[in-house]
C-alpha positions in Angstrom: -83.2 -54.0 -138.8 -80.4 -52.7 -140.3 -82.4 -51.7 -143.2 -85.0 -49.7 -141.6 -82.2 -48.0 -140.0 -80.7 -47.0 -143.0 -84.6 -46.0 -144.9 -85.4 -43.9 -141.5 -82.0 -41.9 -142.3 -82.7 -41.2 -146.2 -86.5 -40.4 -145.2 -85.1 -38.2 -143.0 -83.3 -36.4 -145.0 -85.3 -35.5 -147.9 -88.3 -35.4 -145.3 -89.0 -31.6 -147.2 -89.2 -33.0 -150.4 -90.9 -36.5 -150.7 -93.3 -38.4 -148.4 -92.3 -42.2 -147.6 -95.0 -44.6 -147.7 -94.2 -48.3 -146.3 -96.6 -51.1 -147.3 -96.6 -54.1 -145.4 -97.1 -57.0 -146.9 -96.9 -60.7 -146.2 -94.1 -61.4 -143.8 -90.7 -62.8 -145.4 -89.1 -64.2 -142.5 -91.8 -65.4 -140.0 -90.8 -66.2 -136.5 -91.7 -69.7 -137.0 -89.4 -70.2 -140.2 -86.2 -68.9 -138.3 -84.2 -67.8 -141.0 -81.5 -65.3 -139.5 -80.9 -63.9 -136.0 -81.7 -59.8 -135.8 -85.1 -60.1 -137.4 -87.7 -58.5 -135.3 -90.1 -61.3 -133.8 -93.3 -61.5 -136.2 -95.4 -64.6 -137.1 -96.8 -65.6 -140.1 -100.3 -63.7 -140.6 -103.4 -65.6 -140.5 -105.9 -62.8 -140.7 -105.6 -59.2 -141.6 -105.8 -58.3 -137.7 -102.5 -60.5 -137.5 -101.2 -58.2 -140.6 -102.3 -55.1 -138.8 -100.6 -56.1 -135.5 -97.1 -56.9 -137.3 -97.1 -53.4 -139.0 -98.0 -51.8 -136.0 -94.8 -53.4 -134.1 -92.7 -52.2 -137.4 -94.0 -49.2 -137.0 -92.8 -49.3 -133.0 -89.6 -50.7 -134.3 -88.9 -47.5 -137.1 -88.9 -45.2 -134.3 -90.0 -41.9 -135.8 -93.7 -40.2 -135.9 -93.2 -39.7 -139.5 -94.0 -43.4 -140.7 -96.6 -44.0 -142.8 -97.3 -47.8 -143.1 -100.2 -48.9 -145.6 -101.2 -53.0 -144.8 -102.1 -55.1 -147.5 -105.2 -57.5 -148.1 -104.9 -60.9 -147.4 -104.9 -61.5 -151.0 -101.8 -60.0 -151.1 -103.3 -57.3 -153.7 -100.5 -54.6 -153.9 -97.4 -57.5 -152.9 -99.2 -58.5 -156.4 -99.1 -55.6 -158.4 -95.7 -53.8 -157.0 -94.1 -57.5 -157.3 -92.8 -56.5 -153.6 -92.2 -59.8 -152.1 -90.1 -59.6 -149.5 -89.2 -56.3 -150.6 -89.0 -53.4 -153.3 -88.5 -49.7 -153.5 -90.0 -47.4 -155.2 -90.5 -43.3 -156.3 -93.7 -42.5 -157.4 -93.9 -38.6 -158.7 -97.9 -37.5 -159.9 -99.5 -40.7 -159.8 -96.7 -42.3 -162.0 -93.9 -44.8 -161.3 -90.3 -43.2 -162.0 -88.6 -45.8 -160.3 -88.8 -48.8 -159.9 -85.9 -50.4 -157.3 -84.6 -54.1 -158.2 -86.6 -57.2 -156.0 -85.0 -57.6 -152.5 -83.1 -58.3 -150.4 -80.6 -58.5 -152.9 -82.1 -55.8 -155.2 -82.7 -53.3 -152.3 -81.1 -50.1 -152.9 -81.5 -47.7 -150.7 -78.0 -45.7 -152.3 -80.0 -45.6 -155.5 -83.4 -43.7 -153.8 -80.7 -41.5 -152.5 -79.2 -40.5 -155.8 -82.7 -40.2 -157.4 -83.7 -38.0 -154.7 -80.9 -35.8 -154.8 -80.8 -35.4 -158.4 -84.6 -34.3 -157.9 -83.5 -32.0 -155.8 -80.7 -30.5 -157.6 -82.5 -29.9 -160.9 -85.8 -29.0 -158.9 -83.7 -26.3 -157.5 -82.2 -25.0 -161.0 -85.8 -24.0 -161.9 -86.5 -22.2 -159.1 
């Protein structure tokens, strides 16, 4: 929870200047597999209705009408290609992949979307 705290603030703040795009994927920490108290209460997903109905109640959870939430396939297509399990950031700028954020949890820098933002932001401004 902390976490989606912390990624509401940074989307927040450069709001002007990049969209934020969440894609759920499968869940890492099912309330059947109790793993750590503060999770929000989410079941392992059986069929993509299950999937739909988690990210809907993450979506609840982050708070804010600007929220974008995309839902993987059951085949776990873009977890697959983005390597997101349990989860990854990224910056995307034209189609193409400028960063790409270490694997989470441990991996999951927020501080480093920050910096790469703001540096955007600086030298975007120098041209203008």
């Amino acid at each position: 929870m902390a976490s989606l705290l912390k990624f509401s603030t940074l989307r927040a703040k450069y709001s002007g200047l990049a969209d934020f795009v969440t894609s759920y994927i499968a869940e890492a920490h099912p309330k059947e597999r109790p793993n750590f108290s503060g999770n929000i209460d989410i079941g392992t997903h059986e069929v993509l209705e299950d999937r739909i109905e988690a990210a809907r109640i993450l979506q609840e959870n982050i708070g804010s009408e600007d929220n974008t939430i995309l839902v993987d396939t059951m085949d776990n297509l873009a977890s697959q290609a983005y390597s997101a399990q349990p989860e990854r950031l990224y910056v995307v700028l034209d189609g193409k992949v400028v960063l790409e954020g270490k694997s989470g949890p441990f991996g999951y820098n927020l501080a480093e979307i920050d910096t790469f933002l703001n540096n955007f932001a600086t030298n975007l401004n120098q041209l203008v």
